[in-house]
PLY file of the C-alpha trace (Angstrom):
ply
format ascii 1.0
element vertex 288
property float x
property float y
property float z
element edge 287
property int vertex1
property int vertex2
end_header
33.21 45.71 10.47
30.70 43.00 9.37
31.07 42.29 5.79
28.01 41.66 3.51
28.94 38.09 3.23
28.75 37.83 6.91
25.61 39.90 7.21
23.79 37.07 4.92
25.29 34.51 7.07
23.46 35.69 9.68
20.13 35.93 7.99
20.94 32.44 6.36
21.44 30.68 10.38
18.29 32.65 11.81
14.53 30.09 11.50
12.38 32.51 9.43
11.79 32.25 5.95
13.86 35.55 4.34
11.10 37.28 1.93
13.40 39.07 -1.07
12.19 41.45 -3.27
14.73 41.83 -6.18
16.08 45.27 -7.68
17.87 46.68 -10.63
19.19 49.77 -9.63
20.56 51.73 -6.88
16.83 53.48 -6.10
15.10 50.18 -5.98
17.41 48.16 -3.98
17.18 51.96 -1.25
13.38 51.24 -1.48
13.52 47.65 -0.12
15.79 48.21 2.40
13.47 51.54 3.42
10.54 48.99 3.21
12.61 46.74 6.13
13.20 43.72 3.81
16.44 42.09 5.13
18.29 41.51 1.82
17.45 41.82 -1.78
19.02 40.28 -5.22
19.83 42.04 -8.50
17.71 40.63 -10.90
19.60 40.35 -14.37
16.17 39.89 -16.15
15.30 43.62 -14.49
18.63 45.26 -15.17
18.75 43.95 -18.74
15.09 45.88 -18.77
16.02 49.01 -16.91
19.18 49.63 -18.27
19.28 48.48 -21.72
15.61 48.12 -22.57
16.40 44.57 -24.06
15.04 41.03 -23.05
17.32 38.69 -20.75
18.60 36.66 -23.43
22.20 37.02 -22.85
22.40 40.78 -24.37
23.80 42.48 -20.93
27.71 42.07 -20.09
29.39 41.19 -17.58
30.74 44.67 -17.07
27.57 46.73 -17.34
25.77 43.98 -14.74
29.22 44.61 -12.31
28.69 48.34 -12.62
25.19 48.36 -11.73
26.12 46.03 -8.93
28.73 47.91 -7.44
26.09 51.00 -7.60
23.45 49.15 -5.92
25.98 47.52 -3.25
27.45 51.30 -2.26
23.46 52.27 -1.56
22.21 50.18 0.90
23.14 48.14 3.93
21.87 45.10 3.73
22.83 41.93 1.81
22.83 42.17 -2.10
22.52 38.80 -4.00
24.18 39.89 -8.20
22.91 37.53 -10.75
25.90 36.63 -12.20
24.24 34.73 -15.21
26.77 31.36 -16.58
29.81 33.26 -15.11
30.70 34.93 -18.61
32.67 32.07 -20.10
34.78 29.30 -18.97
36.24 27.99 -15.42
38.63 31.22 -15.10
36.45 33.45 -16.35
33.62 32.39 -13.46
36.38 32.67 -11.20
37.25 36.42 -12.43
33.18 37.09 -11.99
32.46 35.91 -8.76
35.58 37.69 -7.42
35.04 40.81 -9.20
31.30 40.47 -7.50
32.56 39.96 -4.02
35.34 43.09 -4.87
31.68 45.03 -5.69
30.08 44.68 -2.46
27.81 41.51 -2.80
26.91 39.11 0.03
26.45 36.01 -2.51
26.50 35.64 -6.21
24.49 33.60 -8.72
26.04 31.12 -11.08
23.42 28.83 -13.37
23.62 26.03 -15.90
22.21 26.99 -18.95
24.30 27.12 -22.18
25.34 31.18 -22.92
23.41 33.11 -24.38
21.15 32.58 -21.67
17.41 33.49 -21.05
14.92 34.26 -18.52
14.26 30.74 -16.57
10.77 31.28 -17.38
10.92 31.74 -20.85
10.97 29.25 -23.85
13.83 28.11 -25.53
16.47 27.77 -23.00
19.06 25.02 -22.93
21.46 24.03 -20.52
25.03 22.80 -20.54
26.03 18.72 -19.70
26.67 17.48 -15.93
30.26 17.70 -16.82
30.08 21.77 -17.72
27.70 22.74 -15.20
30.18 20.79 -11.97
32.92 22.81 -13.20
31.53 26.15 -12.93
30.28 25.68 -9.74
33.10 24.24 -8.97
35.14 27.60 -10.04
32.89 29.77 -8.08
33.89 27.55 -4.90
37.27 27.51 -5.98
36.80 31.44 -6.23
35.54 31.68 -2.82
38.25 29.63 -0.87
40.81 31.92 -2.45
39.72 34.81 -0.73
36.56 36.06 -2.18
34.46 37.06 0.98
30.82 36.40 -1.27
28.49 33.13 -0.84
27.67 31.10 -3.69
24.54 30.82 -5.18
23.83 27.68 -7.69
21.23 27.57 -10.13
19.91 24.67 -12.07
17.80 25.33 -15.01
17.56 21.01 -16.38
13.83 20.82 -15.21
12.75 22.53 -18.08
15.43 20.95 -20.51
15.98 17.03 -19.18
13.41 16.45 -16.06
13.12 16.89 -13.07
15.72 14.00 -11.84
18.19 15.83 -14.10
17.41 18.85 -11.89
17.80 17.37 -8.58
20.69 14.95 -9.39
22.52 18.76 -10.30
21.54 20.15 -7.12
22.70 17.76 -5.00
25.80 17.47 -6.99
26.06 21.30 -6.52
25.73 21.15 -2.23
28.22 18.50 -2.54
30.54 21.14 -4.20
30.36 23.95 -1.48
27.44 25.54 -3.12
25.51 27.54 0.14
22.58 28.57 -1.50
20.93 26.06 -3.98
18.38 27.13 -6.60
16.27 25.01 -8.71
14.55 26.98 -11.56
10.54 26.30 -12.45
9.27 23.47 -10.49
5.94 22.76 -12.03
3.91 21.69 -9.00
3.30 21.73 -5.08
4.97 18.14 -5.03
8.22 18.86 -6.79
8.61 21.91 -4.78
8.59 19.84 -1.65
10.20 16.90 -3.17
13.65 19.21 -3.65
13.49 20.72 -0.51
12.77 17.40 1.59
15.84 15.81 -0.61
18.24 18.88 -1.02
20.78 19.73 1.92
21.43 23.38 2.83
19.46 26.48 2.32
17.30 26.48 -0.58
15.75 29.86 -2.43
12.39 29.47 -4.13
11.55 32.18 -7.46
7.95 33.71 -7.29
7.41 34.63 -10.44
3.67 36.26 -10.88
2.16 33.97 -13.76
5.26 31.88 -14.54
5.51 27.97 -14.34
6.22 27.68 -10.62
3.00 27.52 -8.07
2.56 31.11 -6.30
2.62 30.41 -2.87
2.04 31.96 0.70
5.26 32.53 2.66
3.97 30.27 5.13
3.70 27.38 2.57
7.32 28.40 1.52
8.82 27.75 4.93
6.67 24.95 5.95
8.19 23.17 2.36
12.01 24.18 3.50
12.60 27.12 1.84
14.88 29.78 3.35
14.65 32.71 1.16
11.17 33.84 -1.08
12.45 35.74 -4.06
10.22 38.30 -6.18
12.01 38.84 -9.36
9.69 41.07 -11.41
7.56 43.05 -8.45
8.99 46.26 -8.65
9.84 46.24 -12.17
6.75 45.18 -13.26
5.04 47.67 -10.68
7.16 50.27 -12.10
6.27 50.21 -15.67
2.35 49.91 -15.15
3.15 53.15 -12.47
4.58 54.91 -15.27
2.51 53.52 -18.41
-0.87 55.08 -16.29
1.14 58.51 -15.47
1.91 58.73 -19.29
-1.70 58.28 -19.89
-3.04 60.46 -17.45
-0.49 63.02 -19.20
-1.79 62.43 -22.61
-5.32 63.06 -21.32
-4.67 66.45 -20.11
-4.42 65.56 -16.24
-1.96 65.40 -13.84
-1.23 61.88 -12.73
-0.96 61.48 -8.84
1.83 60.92 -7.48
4.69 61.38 -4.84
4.56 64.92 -3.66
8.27 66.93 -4.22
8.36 67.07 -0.39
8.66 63.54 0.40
10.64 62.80 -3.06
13.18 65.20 -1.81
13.58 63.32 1.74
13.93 59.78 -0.08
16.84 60.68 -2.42
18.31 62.11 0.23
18.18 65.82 -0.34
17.67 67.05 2.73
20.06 64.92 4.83
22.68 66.52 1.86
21.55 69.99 2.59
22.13 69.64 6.52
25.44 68.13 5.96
26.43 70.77 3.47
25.18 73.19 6.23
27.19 71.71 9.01
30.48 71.94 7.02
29.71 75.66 6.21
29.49 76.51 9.55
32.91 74.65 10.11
34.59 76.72 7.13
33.67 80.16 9.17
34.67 78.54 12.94
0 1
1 2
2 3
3 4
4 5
5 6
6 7
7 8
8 9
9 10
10 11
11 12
12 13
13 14
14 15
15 16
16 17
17 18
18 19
19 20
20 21
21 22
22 23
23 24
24 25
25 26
26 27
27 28
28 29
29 30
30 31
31 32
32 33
33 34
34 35
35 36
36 37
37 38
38 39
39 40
40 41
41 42
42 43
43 44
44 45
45 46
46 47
47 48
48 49
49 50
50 51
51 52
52 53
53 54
54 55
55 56
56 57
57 58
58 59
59 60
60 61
61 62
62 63
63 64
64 65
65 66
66 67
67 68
68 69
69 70
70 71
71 72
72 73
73 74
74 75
75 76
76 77
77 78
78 79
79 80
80 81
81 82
82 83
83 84
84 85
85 86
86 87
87 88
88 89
89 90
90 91
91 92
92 93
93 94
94 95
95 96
96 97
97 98
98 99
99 100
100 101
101 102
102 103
103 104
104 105
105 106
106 107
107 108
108 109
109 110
110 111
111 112
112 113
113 114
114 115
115 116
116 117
117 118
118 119
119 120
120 121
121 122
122 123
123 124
124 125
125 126
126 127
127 128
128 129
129 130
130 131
131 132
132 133
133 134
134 135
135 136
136 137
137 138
138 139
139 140
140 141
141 142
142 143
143 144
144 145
145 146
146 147
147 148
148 149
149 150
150 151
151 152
152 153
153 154
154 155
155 156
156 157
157 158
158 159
159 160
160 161
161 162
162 163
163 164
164 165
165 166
166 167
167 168
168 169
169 170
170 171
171 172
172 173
173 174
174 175
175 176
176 177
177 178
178 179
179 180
180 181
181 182
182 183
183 184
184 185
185 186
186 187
187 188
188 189
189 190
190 191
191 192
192 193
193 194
194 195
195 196
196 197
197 198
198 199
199 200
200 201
201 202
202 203
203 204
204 205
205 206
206 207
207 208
208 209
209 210
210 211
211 212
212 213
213 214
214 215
215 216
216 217
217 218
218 219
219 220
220 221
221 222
222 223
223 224
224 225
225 226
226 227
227 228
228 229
229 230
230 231
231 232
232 233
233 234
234 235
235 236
236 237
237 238
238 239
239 240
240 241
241 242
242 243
243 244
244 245
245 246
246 247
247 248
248 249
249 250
250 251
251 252
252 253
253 254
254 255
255 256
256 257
257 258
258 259
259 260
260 261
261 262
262 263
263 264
264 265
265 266
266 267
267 268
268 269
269 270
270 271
271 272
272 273
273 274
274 275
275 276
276 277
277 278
278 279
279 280
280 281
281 282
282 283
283 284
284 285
285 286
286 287
């Protein structure tokens, strides 16, 4: 059986650019793989939201994000990506998350640089940890991974905002040199530092499309042509979501009835019906 971890591999050695909307729960991540994206990520920022209704600033634990992961994982087929924030602690403990990811079904998890509590990469605020920190959890999460935990590892550098942008790519190369097989660097400001990482970076390379944050919104034909392997859109759904909703209860509040996905086809995409005709087929079993 093909594992996740070997299902990204694939995606990661085919030429096209891998376009990744990001989920927060088991429903969303069924939606993009219904849609025929070829992976998705859990977005921390989203399942802080979804599930506690609080901003990603740290607030979310390490068991809550696992359990939501391991829901998500047991849903779909394809490759899941788990934000696994600073790694919840020290060396052993990033060690204890990125096996306990791997354990929940992810393909690859997420390990970034900036000093616990964390925030959104995006926001204001956030601070990051020295060279000498940051190696060692990456490091770890290696470590982690040539002991037996069947996950990739994904390494994030937030030190653009925080210390430049040499800062940044020093880090990044410093993480490729580690193992890392994903590299990540956080809000490039322009065109030219988006291309300057990937033209000096090694190794696959994700790029965060954030809809009015600090980093250029760009076609996926730009994104490839630059070196990018995977597209990521954090907030889509999420965001989509709560305007969705926000109009319904409006529509509601007027005295209409907001329009929406008939019961029908609601039914089919949770699965009802495939339940009922499996329920059937046992019946009939019982009385053979």
């Amino acid at each position: 059986m093909t594992t996740p971890r070997q299902k990204l591999e694939s995606l990661l050695a085919a030429p096209q650019l891998l376009v990744m909307p990001c989920c927060y729960d088991a429903l969303t991540a069924r939606l993009i793989e219904q849609a025929g994206f070829p992976l998705t990520f859990m977005s921390g920022f989203a399942v802080s939201a979804a599930r506690l209704g609080l901003p990603d600033t740290g607030l979310i634990s390490f068991g809550e994000m696992l359990d939501q992961g391991r829901t998500i994982c047991g849903r779909v087929n394809i490759p899941v990506i788990g934000d696994a924030d600073t790694g919840y602690g020290n060396a052993l403990n990033v060690k204890r998350t990125i096996a306990g990811y791997a354990a929940a079904g992810f393909a690859c998890a997420m390990i970034e640089d900036q000093l616990q509590p964390k925030r959104c990469g995006h926001t204001q605020g956030k601070q990051v940890v020295g060279r000498a920190e940051a190696l060692t959890r990456i490091r770890a999460a290696v470590d982690a991974r040539e002991e037996g935990a069947d996950i990739l590892i994904m390494a994030r550098t937030d030190a653009r905002a925080t210390h430049g942008l040499e800062e940044a790519l020093y880090r990044c190369q410093a993480f490729a040199d580690l193992g890392a097989d994903i590299i990540f660097l956080e809000a490039p400001e322009s065109v030219a530092e988006m291309a300057r990482f990937c033209r000096e970076i090694p190794g696959h390379k994700m790029a965060n499309m954030l809809q009015h944050g600090k980093t250029p919104l760009l076609a996926h034909g730009q994104l490839a042509e630059l070196g990018y392997k995977i597209a990521a859109y954090p907030l889509t759904l999420l965001s989509s979501a709560i305007t969705a909703m926000q109009q319904a209860l409006q529509s509601l509040q007027a005295g209409s009835y907001p329009d929406h996905l008939d019961f029908a086809a609601l039914r089919e995409l949770l699965g009802f019906n495939e339940y009922d005709r499996q329920q059937q087929r046992y019946a009939e079993q019982t009385l053979e």
